[in-house]
LOFIZA-806282 format. One line per field, with one value per residue (C-alpha): residue number from 1; residue in one letter; chain; x, y, z negated. Coordinates in steps of 0.05 Angstrom, whole numbers, plus 5000, padded with zeros to 4 digits. Each point is the difference from the previous one (the first is absolute). Layout:
<sites>
num NUM	...
residuo A	...
cadena A	...
x X	...
y Y	...
z Z	...
</sites>
This chain:
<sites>
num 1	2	3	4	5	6	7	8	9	10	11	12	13	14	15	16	17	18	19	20	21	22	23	24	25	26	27	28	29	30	31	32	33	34	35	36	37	38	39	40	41	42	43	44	45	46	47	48	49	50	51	52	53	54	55	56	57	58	59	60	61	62	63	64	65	66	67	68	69	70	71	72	73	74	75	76	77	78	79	80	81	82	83	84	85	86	87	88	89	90	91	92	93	94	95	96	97	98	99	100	101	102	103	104	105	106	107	108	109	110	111	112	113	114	115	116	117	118	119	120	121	122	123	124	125	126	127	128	129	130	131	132	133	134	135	136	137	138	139	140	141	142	143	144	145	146	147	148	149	150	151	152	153	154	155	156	157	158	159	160	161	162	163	164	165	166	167	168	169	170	171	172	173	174	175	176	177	178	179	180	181	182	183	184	185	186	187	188	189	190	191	192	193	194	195	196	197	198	199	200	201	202	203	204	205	206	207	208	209	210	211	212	213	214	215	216	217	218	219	220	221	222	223	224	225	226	227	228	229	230	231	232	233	234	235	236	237	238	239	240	241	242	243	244	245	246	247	248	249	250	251	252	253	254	255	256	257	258	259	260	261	262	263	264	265	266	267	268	269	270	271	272	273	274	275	276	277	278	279	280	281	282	283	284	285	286	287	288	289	290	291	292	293	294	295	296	297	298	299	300	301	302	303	304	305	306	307	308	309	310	311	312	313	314	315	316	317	318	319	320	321	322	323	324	325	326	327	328	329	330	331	332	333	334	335	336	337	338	339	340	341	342	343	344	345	346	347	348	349	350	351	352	353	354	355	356	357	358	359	360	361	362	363	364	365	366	367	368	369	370	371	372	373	374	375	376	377	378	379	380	381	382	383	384	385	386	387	388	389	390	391	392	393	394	395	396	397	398	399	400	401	402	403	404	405	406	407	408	409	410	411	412	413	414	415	416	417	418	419	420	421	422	423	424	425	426	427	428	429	430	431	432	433	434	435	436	437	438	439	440	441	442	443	444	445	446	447	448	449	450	451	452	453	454	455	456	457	458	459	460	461	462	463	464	465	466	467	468	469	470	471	472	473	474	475	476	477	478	479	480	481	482	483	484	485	486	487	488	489	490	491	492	493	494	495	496	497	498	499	500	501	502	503	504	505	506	507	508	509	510	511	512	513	514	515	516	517	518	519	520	521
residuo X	X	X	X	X	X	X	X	X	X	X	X	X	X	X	X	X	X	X	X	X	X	X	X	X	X	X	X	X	X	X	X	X	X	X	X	X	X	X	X	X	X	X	X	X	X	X	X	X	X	X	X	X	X	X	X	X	X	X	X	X	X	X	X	X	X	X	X	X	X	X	X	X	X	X	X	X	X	X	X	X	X	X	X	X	X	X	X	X	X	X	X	X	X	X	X	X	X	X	X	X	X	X	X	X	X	X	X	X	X	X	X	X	X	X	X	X	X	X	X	X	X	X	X	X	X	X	X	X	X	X	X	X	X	X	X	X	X	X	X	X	X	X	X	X	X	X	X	X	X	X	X	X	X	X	X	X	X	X	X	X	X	X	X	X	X	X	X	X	X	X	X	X	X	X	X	X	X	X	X	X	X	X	X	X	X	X	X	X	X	X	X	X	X	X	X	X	X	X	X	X	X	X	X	X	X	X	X	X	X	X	X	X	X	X	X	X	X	X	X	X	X	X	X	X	X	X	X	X	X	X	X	X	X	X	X	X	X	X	X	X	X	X	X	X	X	X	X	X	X	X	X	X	X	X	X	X	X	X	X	X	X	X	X	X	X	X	X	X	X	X	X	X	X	X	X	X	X	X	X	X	X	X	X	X	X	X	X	X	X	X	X	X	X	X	X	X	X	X	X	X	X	X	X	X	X	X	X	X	X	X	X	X	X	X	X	X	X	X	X	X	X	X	X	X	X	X	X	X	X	X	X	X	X	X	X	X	X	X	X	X	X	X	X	X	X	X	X	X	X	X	X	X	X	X	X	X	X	X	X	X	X	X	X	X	X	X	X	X	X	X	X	X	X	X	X	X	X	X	X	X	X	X	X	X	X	X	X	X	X	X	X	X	X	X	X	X	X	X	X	X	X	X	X	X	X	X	X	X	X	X	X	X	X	X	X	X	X	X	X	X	X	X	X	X	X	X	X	X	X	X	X	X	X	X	X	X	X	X	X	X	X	X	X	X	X	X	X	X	X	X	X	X	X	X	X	X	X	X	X	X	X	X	X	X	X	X	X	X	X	X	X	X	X	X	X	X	X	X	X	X	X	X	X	X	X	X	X	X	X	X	X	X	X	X	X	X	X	X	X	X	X	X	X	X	X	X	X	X	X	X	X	X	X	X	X	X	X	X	X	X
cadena A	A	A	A	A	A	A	A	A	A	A	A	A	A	A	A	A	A	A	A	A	A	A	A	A	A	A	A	A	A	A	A	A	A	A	A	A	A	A	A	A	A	A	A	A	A	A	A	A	A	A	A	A	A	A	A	A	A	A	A	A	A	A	A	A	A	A	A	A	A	A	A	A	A	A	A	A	A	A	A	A	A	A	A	A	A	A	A	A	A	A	A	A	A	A	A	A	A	A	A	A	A	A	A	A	A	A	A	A	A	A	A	A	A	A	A	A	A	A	A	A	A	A	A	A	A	A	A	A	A	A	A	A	A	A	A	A	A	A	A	A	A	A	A	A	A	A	A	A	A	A	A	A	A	A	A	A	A	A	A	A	A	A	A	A	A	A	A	A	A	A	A	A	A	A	A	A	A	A	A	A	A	A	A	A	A	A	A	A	A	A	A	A	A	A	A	A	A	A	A	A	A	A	A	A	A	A	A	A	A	A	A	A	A	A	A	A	A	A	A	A	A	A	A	A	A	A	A	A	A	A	A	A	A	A	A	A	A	A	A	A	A	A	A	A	A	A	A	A	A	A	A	A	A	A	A	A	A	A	A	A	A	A	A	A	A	A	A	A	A	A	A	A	A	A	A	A	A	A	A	A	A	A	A	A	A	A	A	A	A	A	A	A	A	A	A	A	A	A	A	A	A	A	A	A	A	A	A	A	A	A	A	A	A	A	A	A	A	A	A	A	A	A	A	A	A	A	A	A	A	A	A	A	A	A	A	A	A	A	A	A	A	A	A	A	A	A	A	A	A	A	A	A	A	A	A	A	A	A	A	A	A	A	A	A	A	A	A	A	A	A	A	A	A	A	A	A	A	A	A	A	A	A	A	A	A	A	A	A	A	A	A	A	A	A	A	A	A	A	A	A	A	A	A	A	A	A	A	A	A	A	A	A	A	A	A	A	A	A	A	A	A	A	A	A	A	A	A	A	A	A	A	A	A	A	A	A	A	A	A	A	A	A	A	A	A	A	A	A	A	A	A	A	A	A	A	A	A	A	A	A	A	A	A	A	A	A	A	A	A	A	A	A	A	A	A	A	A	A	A	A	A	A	A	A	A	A	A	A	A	A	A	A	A	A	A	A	A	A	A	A	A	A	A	A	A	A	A	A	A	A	A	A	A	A	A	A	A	A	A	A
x 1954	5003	5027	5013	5022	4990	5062	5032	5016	5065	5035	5078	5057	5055	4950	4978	5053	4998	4925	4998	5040	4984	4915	5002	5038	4952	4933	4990	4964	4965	4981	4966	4927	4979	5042	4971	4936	5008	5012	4946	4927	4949	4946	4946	4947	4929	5001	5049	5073	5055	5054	5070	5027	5069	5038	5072	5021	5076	4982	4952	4982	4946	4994	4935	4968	4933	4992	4948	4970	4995	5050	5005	4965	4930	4994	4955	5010	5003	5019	5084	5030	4951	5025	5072	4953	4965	5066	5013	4945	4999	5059	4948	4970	4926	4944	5048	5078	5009	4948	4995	4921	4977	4926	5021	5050	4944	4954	5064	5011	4930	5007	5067	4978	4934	5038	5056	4948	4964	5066	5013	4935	5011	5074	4980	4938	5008	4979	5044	4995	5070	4979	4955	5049	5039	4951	4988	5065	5008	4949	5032	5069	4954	4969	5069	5019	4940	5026	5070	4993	4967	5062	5051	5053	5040	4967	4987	5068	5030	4952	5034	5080	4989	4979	5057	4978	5045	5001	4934	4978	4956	5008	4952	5007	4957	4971	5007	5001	5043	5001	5061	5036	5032	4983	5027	4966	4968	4955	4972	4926	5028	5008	4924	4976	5036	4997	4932	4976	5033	4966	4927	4991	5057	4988	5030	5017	5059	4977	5003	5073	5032	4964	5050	5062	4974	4997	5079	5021	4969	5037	5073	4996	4966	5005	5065	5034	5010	4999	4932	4970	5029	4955	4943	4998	5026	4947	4946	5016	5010	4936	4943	4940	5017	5004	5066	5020	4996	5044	4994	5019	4944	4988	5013	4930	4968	5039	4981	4932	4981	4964	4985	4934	5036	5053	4942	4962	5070	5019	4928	5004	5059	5020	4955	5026	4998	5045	5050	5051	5050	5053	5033	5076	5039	4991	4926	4956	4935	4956	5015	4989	4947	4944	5041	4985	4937	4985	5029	4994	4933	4972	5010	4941	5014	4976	4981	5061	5025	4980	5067	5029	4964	5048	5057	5063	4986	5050	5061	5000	5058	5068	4987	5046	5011	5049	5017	5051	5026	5064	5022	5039	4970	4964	4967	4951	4971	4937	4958	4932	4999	4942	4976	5052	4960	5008	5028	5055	5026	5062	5022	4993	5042	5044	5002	5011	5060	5046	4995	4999	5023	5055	5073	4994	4942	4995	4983	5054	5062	4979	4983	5026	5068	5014	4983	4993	4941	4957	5004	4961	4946	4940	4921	4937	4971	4931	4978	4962	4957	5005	4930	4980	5034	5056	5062	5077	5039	5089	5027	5070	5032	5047	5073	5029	4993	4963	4935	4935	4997	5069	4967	4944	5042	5026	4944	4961	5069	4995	4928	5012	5048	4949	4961	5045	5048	4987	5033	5046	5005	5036	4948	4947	5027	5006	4932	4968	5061	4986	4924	4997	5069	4945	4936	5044	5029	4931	4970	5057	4961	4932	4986	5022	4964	4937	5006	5012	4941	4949	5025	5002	4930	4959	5034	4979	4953	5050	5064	5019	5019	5057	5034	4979	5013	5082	4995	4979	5064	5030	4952	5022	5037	5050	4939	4957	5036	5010	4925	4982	5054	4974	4925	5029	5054	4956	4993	4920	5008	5048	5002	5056	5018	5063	5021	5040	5041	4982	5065	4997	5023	5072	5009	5052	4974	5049	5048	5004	5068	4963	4949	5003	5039	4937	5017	4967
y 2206	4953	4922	4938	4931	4972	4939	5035	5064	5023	4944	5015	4961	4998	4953	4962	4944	4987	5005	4953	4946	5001	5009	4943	4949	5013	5032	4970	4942	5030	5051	4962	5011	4928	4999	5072	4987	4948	5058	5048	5010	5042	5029	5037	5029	5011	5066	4991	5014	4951	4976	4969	4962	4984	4949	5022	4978	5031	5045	5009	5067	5017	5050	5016	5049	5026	5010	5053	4995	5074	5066	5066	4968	4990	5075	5035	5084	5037	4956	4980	4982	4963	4925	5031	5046	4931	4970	5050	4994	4924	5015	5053	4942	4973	5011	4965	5021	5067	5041	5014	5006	4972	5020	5082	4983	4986	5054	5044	4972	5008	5073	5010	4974	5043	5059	4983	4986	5073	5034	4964	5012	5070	5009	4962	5039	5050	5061	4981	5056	4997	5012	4954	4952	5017	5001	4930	4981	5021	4957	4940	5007	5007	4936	4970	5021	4974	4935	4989	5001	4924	4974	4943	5023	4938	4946	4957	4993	5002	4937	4959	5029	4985	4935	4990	5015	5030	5027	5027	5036	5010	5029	5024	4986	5021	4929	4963	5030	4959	4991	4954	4988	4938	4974	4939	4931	5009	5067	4965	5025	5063	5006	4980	5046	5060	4993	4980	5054	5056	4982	4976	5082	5042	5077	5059	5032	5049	5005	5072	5007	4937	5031	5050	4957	4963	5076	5004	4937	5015	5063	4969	4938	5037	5072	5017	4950	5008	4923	4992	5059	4969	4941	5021	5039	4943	4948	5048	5010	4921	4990	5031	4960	4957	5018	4979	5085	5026	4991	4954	5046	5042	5065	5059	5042	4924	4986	5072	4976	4936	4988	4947	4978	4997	4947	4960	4986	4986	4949	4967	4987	4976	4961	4942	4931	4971	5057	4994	4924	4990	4956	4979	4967	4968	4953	4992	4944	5010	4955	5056	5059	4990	5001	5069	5020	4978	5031	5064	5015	4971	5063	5042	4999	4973	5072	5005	4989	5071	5010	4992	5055	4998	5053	4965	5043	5015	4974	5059	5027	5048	5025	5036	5054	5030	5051	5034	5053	5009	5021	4928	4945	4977	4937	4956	4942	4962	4955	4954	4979	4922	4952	4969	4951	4954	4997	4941	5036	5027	4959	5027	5072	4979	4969	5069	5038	4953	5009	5067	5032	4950	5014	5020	4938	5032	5031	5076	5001	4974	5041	5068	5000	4954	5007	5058	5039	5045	4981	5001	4947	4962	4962	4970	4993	4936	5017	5070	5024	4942	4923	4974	5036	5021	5039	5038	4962	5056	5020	5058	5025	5054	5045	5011	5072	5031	4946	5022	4957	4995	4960	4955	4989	4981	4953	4971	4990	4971	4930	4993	5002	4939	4967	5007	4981	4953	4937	4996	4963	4931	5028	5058	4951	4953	5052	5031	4924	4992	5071	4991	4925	5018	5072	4952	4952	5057	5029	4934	4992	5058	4992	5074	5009	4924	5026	5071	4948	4945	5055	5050	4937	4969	5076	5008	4934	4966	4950	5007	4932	5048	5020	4938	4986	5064	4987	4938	5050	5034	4933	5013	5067	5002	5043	5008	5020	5059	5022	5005	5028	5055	5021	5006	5040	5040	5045	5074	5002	4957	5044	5055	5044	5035	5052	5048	5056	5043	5071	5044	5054	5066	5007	4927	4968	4947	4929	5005	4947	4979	4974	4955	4922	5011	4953	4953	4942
z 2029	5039	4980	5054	4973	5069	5005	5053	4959	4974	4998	4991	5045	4940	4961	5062	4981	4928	5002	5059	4969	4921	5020	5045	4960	4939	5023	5073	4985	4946	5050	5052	5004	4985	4931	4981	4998	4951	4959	5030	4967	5040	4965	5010	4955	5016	5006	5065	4954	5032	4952	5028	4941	5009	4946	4988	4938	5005	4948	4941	5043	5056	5049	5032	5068	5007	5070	5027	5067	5000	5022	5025	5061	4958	4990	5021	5029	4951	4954	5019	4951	4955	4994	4971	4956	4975	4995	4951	4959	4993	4942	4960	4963	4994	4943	4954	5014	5007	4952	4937	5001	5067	4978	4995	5059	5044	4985	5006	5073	5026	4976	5038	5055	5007	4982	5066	5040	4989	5014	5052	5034	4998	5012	5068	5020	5049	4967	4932	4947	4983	4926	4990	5025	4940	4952	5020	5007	4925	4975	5032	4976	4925	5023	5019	4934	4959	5037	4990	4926	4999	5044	4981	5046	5045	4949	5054	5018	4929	4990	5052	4983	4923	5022	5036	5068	5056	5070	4993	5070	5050	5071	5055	5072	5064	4991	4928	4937	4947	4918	4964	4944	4962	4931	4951	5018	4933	5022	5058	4961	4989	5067	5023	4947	5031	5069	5000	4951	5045	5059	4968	4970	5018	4967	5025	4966	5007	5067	5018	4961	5044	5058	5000	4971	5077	5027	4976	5025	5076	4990	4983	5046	5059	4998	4971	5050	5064	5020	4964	5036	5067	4979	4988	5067	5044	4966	5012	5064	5016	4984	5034	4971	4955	4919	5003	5022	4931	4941	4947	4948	5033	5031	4944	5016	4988	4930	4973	5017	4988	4929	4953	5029	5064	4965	4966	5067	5031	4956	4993	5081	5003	4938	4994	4989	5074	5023	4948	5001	4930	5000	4936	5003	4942	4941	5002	5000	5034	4957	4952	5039	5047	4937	4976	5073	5000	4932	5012	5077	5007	4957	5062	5052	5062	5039	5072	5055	5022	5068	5050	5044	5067	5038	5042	5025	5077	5047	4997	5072	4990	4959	4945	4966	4935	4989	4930	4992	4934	4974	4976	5036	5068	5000	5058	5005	5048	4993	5043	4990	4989	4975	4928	4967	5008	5077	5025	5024	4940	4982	5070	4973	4936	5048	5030	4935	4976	5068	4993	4933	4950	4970	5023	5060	5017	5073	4979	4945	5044	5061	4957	4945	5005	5078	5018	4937	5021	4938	4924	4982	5046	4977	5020	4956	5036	4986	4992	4960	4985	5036	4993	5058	5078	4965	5025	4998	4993	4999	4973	5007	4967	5044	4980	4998	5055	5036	5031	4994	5075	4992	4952	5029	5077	4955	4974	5052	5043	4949	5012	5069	4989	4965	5064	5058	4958	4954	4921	4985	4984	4925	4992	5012	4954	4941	5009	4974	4948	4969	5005	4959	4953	4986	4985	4964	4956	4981	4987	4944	4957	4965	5033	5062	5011	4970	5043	5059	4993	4985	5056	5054	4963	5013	5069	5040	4938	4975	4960	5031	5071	4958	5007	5076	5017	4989	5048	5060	5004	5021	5067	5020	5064	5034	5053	4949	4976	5066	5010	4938	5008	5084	4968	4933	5031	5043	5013	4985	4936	4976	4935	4994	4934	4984	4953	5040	4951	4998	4982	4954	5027	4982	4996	5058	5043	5003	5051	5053	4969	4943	5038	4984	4927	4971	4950	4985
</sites>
């Protein structure tokens, strides 16, 4: 799924005062660009691996992000699905961690793979005998067997928890895939080691069994709900061209297909050192660990750059619509095409995104859901599904008993109209840049969330220092400015509509209009 840690994001009003006051008596000054980098080391190896080392002696702890340049948007057809497959596999171990005889392991491997890739071939040909396919199929489940018997289950992980590591995740987006964890001051090697060694020879093995725990998990987030399914349909249709249309979790026919060799070649395009940035936060010193980087991470081979993506969205010419009927709860979105984040207009867009969805002084939530009590709940993903590229802004609301999506979406569209024909207000304007710094401030005041931030700002416009200039552009959007934004945004040919209308089971009595606008918030 999907993960943003953009400085606009979710950042909650009943915190917007303490966090305002108690971050900018103790952290402003140490927050200002020219006093952080007294406390910033760049480096990068010769292979092309960028390292953001980031003193923070708080705590005899650090906390540390390897950044990917590399999502669902990398794959190729046929092949959705792959970078959260790799993601995956990065936590099966290496030669070392993981086996109990890498030697037999490998000879094991080779074996499976030749025998997937004969069953394969034939289960896809178009004159399939359906029992050879099962003769073959038996030998690779043998083969799978033969194996699984040389496996050190999860001892990757168990190293770093025994060691007293925590939080240790990854996530896959439509642009960045991401690796973290935090360790004790004092297993700063330990660290290098690891992370190095998973990414220098990865095996995978267990690949064809976490294929289908992947299979499962497309099948419980996406298929079994209706929301997901709504997704998938409305990002696919939002995009025509570009690879943003397909899921990151991937399409099923694609994960039932893709096969080890497929995973290898995947992950030796796209994981070489120049496409990859680390940043490491806490009490570190970097006289110390640049030679354990340099020791450790300049084993791997610096690779070829992966080629970019050369297709660009075409200019939307008209309203698109996706309808699912299901027998669950109605639903409706709305989304408009909008550029990069790195377009200069951007803090205008977050400007955007704060007057109307954040929180309960938000626009859409006192109109829907407190005024007029037509909606449940009402929300926006700012960038969807991915931000590197022209993405989609995009509000939901969900409809209250008896309240039709057509109601909602009146509603809806009535505030952007606003936006349109009517400047903020002086207060709203005012509280978009409070919420925005108090939300930078606040994630700057955790070795994480400032590591997830330098190396997230650092791969987007090629220096972490944008995160801290970024912040002083809100001060320069203008009442004028979201009017603009809004008349380009707001319009009929940019738009993608999205709704769940509830199909009623026979026997099964409809809401009566008595009942309409009982939401609760």
């Amino acid at each position: 799924m999907q993960i943003s840690y953009r400085v606009w994001s979710q950042v909650k009003c009943i915190v917007l005062v303490v966090v305002a006051w108690s971050l900018s008596v103790a952290m402003v000054h140490a927050q200002d660009l020219g006093s952080f980098e007294q406390r910033v080391t760049q480096h990068t190896l010769k292979n092309g691996w960028t390292f953001i080392l980031v003193e923070r002696p708080v705590a005899p702890v650090f906390s540390f992000i390897t950044r990917v340049n590399v999502g669902s948007a990398q794959e190729g057809a046929g092949q959705t699905g792959l970078a959260h497959m790799f993601e995956h596999m990065a936590f099966k171990g290496t030669p070392r961690i993981g086996t109990k005889d890498y030697p037999a392991e490998k000879t094991a491997l080779v074996a499976l793979e030749e025998a997937y890739q004969e069953y394969q071939q034939e289960k896809l040909s178009r004159n399939a005998d359906p029992e050879t396919v099962k003769s073959l199929f038996d030998v690779f489940k043998q083969r799978q067997n033969d194996a699984s018997q040389y496996v050190i289950k999860n001892e990757f992980g168990d190293i770093i928890e025994r060691e007293g590591g925590v939080a240790l995740n990854a996530f896959t987006g439509a642009d960045v895939t991401g690796y973290f964890y935090s360790l004790p001051a004092n297993k700063i090697e330990l660290f290098a080691y690891l992370e190095s060694e998973r990414f220098l020879q990865p095996v995978f093995r267990e690949f064809y069994e976490e294929r289908d725990v992947v299979m499962e998990e497309r099948r419980l987030r996406t298929e079994s709900q209706p929301f997901g399914r709504l997704l998938e349909q409305f990002v696919s249709t939002a995009f025509m061209a570009h690879p943003y249309h397909h899921p990151v979790i991937g399409y099923a026919s694609d994960i039932q297909s893709y096969t080890m060799t497929d995973a290898k070649q995947f992950y030796e395009t796209q994981y070489v050192p120049s496409n990859m940035v680390t940043a490491i936060v806490g009490d570190i010193q970097p006289k110390t660990v640049i030679p354990l980087l340099e020791k450790y991470f300049g084993r791997i081979p610096a690779g070829s750059p992966p080629p970019p993506i050369r297709t660009v969205e075409p200019k939307s010419i008209t309203e698109k619509t996706v309808i699912l009927k299901d027998p669950s709860q109605p639903l409706y979105l709305e989304g408009y095409h909008k550029p990069a984040v790195t377009h200069a207009d951007q803090p205008v867009y977050d400007a955007i995104d704060d007057v109307l969805t954040n929180g309960r002084t938000s626009r859409l939530f006192r109109s829907l859901v407190r005024d007029k009590q037509i909606a449940v709940s009402v929300g926006a993903y700012g960038a969807y599904p991915g931000e590197k590229y022209p993405h989609v802004w995009l509000a939901y609301g969900v409809p209250g008993r008896g309240v039709t999506n057509e109601t909602v979406q009146k509603a809806l569209r009535e505030e952007f109209t606003k936006l349109q024909a009517q400047d903020v207000s002086d207060e709203e304007l005012a509280r978009f840049r409070t919420r925005a710094k108090a939300g930078l401030l606040r994630a700057l005041n955790n070795n994480l969330g400032l590591a997830m931030h330098m190396t997230d700002y650092h791969m987007l416009f090629g220096d972490w220092r944008e995160l801290f200039r970024y912040i002083e552009r809100f001060d320069h959007v203008t009442k004028a400015d979201i009017r603009r934004v809004a008349t380009a945004l707001f319009q009929p040919t940019n738009r993608i509509v999205g709704m769940i209308e509830t199909v009623v089971p026979a026997g099964v009595a409809m809401p009566t209009s008595a009942s309409a606008g009982k939401g609760q918030s």
